[in-house]
C-alpha positions as CSV (number, residue, x, y, z in Angstrom):
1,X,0.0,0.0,0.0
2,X,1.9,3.6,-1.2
3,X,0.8,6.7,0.4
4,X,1.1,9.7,-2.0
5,X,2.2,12.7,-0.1
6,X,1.1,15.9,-0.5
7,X,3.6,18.3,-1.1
8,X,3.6,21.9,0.1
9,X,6.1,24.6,-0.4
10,X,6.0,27.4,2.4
11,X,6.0,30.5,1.2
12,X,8.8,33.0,2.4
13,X,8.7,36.0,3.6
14,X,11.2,38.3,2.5
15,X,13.3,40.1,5.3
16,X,11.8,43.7,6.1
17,X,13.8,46.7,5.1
18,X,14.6,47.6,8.8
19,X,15.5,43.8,9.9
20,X,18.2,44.2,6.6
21,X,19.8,47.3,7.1
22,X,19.7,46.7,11.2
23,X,22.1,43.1,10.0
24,X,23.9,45.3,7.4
25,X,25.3,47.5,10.3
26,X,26.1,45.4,13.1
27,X,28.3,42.8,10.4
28,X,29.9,46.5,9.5
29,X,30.7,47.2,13.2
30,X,32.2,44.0,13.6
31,X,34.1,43.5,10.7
32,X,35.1,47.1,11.7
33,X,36.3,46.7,14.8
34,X,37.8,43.1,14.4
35,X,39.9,44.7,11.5
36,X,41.4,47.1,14.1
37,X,42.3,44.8,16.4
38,X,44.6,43.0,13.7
39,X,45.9,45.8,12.4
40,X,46.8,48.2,15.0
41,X,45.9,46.4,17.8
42,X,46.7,48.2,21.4
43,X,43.9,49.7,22.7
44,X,41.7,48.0,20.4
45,X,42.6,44.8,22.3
46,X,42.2,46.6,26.0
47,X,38.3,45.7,26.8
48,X,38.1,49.2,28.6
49,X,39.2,50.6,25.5
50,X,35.5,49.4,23.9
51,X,33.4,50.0,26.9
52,X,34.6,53.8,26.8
53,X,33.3,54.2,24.1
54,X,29.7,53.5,25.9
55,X,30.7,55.4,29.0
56,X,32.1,58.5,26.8
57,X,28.9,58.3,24.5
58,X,26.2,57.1,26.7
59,X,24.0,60.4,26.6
60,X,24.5,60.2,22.8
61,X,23.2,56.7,22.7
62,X,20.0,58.2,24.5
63,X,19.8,61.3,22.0
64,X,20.2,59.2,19.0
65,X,17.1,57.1,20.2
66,X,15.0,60.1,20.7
67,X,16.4,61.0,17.3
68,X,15.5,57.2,15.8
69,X,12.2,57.7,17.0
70,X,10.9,61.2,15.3
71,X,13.4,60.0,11.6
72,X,10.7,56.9,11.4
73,X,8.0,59.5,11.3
74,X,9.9,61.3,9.1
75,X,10.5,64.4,11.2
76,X,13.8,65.8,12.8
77,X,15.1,67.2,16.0
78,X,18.2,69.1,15.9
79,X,17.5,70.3,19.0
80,X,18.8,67.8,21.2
81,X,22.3,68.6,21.6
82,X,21.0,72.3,23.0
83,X,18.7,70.8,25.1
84,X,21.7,68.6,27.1
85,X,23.9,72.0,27.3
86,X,20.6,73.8,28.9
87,X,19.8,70.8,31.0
88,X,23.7,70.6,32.2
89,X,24.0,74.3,33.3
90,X,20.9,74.5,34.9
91,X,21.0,71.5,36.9
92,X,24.4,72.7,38.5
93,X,23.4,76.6,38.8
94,X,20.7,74.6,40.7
95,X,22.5,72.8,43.2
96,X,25.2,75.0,43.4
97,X,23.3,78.5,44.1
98,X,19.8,76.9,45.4
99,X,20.6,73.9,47.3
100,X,18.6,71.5,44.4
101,X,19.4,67.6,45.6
102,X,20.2,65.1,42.9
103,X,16.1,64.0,42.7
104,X,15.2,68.0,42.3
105,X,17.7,68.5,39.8
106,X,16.9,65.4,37.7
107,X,13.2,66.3,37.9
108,X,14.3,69.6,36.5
109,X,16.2,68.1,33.4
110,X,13.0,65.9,32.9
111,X,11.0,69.4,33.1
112,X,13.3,70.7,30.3
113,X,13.1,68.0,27.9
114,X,9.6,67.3,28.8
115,X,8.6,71.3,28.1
116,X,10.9,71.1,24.6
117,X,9.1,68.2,23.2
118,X,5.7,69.1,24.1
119,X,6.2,72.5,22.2
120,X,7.8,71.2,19.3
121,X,5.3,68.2,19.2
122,X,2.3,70.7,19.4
123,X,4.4,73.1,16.3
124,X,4.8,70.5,13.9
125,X,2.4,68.2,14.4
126,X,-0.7,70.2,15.3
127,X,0.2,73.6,13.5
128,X,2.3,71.6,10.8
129,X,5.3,73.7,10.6
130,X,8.1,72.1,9.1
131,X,10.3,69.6,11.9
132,X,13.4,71.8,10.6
133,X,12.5,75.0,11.1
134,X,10.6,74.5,14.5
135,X,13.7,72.2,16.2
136,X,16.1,74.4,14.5
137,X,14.8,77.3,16.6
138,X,14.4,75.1,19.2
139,X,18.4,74.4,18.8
140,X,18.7,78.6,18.8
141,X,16.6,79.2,21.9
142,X,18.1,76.5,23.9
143,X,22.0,77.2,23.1
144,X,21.2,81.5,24.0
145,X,19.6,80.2,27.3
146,X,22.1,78.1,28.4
147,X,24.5,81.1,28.3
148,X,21.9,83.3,30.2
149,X,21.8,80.8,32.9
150,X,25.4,81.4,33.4
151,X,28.0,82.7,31.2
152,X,30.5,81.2,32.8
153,X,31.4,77.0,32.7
154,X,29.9,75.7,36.4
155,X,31.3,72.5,38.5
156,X,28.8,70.3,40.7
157,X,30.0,69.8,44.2
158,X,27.3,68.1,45.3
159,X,28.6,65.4,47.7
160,X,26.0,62.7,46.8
161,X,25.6,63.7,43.2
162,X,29.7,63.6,43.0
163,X,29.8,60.1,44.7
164,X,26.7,58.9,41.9
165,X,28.9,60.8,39.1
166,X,32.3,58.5,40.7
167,X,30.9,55.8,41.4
168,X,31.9,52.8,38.2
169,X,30.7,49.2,38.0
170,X,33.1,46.5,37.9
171,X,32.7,44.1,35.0
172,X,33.2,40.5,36.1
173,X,36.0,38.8,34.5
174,X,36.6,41.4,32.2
175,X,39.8,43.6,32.4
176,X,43.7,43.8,31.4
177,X,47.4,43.5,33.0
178,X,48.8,46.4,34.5
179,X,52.7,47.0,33.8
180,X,53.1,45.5,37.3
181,X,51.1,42.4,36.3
182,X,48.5,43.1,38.5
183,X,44.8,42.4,36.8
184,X,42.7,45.7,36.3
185,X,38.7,45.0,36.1
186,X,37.0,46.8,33.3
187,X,34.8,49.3,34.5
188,X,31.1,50.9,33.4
189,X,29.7,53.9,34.2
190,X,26.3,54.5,35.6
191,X,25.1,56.0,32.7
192,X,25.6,52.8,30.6
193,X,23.2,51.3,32.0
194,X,20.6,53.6,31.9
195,X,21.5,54.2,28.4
196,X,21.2,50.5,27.6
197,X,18.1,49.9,29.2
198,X,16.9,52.5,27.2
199,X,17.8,51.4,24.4
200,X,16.0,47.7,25.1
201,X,13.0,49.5,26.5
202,X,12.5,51.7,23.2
203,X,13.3,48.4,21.1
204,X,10.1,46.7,22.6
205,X,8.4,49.8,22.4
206,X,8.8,49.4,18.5
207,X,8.3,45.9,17.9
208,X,5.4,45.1,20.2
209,X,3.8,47.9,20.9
210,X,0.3,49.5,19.1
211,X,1.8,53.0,18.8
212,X,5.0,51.5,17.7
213,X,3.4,49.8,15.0
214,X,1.9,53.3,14.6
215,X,5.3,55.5,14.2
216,X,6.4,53.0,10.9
217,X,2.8,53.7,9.6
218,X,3.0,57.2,9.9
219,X,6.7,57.4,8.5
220,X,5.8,54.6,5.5
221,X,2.9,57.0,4.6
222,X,0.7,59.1,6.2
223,X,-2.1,59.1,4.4
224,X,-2.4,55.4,4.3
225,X,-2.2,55.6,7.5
226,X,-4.8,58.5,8.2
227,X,-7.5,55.9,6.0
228,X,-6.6,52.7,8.3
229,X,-7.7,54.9,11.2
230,X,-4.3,55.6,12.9
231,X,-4.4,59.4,14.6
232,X,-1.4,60.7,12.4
233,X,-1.3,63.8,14.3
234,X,-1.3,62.4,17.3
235,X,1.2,60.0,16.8
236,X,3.7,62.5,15.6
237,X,3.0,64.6,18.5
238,X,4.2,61.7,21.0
239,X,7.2,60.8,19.1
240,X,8.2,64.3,19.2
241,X,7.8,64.3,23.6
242,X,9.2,60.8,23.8
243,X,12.8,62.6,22.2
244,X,12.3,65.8,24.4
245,X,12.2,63.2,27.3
246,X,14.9,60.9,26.1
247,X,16.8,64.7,25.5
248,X,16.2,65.3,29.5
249,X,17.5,62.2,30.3
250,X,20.4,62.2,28.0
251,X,21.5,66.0,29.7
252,X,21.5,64.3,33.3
253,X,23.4,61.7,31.6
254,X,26.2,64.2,30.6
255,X,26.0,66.1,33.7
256,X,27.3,62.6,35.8
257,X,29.9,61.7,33.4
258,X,31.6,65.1,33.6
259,X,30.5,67.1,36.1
260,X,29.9,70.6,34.9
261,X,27.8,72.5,32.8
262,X,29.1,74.5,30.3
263,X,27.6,76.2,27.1
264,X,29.6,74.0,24.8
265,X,28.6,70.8,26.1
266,X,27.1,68.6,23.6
267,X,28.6,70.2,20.6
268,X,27.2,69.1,17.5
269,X,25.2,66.1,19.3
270,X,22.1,66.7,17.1
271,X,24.5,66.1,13.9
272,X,26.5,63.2,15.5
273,X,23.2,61.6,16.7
274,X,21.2,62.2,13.0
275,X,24.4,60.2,11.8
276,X,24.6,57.6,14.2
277,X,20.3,56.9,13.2
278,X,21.1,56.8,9.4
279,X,24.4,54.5,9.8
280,X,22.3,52.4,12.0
281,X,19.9,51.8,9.3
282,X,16.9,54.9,9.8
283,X,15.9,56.3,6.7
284,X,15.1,60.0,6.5
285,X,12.1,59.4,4.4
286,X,10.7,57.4,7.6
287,X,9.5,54.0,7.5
288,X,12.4,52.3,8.4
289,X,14.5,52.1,12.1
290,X,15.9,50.9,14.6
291,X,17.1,51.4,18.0
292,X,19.2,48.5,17.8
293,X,20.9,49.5,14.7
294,X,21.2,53.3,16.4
295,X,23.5,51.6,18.8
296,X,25.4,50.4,17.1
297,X,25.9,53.2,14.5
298,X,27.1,55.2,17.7
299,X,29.6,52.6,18.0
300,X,30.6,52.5,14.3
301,X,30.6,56.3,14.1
302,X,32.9,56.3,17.7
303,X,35.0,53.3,16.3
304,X,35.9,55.2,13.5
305,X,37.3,58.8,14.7
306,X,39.4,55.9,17.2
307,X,41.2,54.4,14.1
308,X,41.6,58.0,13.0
309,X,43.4,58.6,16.0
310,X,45.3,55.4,15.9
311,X,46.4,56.0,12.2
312,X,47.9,59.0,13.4
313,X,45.6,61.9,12.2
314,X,45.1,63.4,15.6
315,X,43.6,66.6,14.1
316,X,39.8,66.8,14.3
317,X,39.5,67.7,10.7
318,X,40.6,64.6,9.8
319,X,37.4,62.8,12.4
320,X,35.2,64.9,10.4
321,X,36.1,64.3,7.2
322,X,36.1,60.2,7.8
323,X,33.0,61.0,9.3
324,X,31.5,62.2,6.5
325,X,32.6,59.7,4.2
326,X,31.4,56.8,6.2
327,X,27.5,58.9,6.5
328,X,27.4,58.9,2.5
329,X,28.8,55.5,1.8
330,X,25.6,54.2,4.7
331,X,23.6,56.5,2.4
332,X,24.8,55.3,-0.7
333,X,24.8,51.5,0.6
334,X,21.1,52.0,1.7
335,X,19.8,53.1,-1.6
336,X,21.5,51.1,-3.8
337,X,19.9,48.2,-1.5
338,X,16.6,49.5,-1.4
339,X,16.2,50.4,-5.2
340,X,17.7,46.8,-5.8
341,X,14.7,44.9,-3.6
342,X,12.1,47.3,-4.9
343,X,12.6,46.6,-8.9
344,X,12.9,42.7,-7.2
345,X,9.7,42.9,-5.6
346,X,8.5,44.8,-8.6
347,X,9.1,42.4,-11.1
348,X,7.9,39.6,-8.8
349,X,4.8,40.9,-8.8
350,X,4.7,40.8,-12.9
């Protein structure tokens, strides 16, 4: 007795845009950093060596989420990077000259970058004026009041904000050899982990979330959108808040890994945290993100002005320019790639 089988064939579905160019730049980061370590090796090989890079760029990890967010709707916010120089002057003048503790003054740099995205939010989503314009005068207003909140560069003394801002987390089993020969544990900063759980928080918030869902609908198109009933408005309000918030965070951030306010702080952390979201694999046209990818395109972006430095080219010229080379070849890669799987999609279809 023969049994004829039935045979089915399952039908695939093709990789999203996002899930692509997310893979695309953690294999670069790798490849990157692995090519480093073989080539000029030293600090490349020190493990403290890589997790500086999160504890000198943890409050930009936190901007470039907020930053992730409002690029899927297809907005901007180069208002950030003023927002963490306000939020860092104030929060010293603070408890400096008005006795603020280190709950008042984060409070405070939650006001700020709760205040910043609530106004923007309202501007472009409610009163649709363009995202450039209204965070570009955001960016204005924030720099001229950090510099009326003091002129001059300001140091915490807080004693229990200083022990917070000193205090490091010791990495199990991680570490180097001292010159001695004694073992020295690789150490994180308290702002690492805020920043990371951020960053996984956000993530979930994208993947499994109804306004999630709602942000890559808006950014995809927003009259589709608008007909299948999703508040377009609404959601481009919130996304706008969630990166004034994620701002506020990201200035206390600052403020405990160096300690002071100062007008210059966060110097071109709006343009360093648009990067880091296209490298990671956000698209400007919206649509497509991730806060994954955003991670790791800090890391790439960081990586980079390292091997700059390693190479020799110690003038910041030079971390510019390779800067800007490695933004348009991410462009360059990401529309070559898209172009390719829409005329292969097209033609399927055929």
């Amino acid at each position: 007795m023969t049994f004829i089988g039935k045979k089915t064939n399952a039908i695939k579905e093709p990789v999203s845009n996002t899930t692509l160019l997310l893979t695309i730049t953690v294999c670069g980061f790798f490849a990157m950093y692995l090519l480093a370590m073989l080539i000029w090796g030293g600090g490349f090989l020190n493990p403290q060596q890589f997790l500086d890079i999160f504890n000198n760029n943890a409050y930009l990890i936190i901007c470039a989420c907020g930053l992730t967010i409002v690029m899927i709707t297809a907005g901007i916010d180069i208002s950030v990077g003023g927002t963490v120089a306000l939020i860092t002057m104030t929060c010293v003048v603070l408890m400096e000259d008005f006795g603020f503790g280190v709950w008042g003054s984060l409070l405070v740099a939650l006001g700020i970058g709760l205040a910043m995205g609530l106004l923007q939010g309202f501007l472009v989503a409610y009163l649709r004026i363009q995202p450039f314009i209204v965070t570009l005068a955001g960016m204005f207003f924030t720099k001229g009041m950090t510099t009326i909140v003091s002129k001059e560069p300001r140091t915490a003394a807080n004693e229990i904000f200083l022990a917070i801002k000193n205090f490091r987390i010791v990495v199990p089993g991680i570490g180097s050899y001292g010159r001695t020969g004694n073992f020295i544990p690789a150490r994180i900063e308290p702002g690492v982990i805020i920043a990371l759980l951020l960053v996984l928080a956000i993530w979930a918030m994208l993947k499994w979330t109804r306004f999630g869902r709602n942000l890559y609908a808006v950014g995809g198109n927003s009259e589709s959108a608008l007909m299948l009933g999703i508040n377009v408005k609404r959601t481009q309000f919130f996304a706008y808040v969630l990166s004034g918030i994620l701002a506020g965070i990201a200035g206390y951030v600052y403020l405990l890994h160096t300690g002071a306010g100062n007008a210059a702080n966060a110097t071109q952390a709006e343009i360093q945290a648009i990067a880091s979201s296209i490298i990671g694999g956000t698209l400007l046209s919206g649509g497509v993100g991730s806060v994954i990818g955003t991670l790791f395109g800090v890391m790439s972006l960081k990586t980079i002005s390292n091997i700059v430095v390693a190479s020799g080219l110690r003038e910041p010229y030079w971390q510019s320019i390779t800067t800007g080379l490695m933004l348009c070849f991410f462009i360059l890669l990401q529309s070559v790639i898209l172009a390719y799987r829409k005329n292969k999609a097209g033609s399927r279809t055929c």
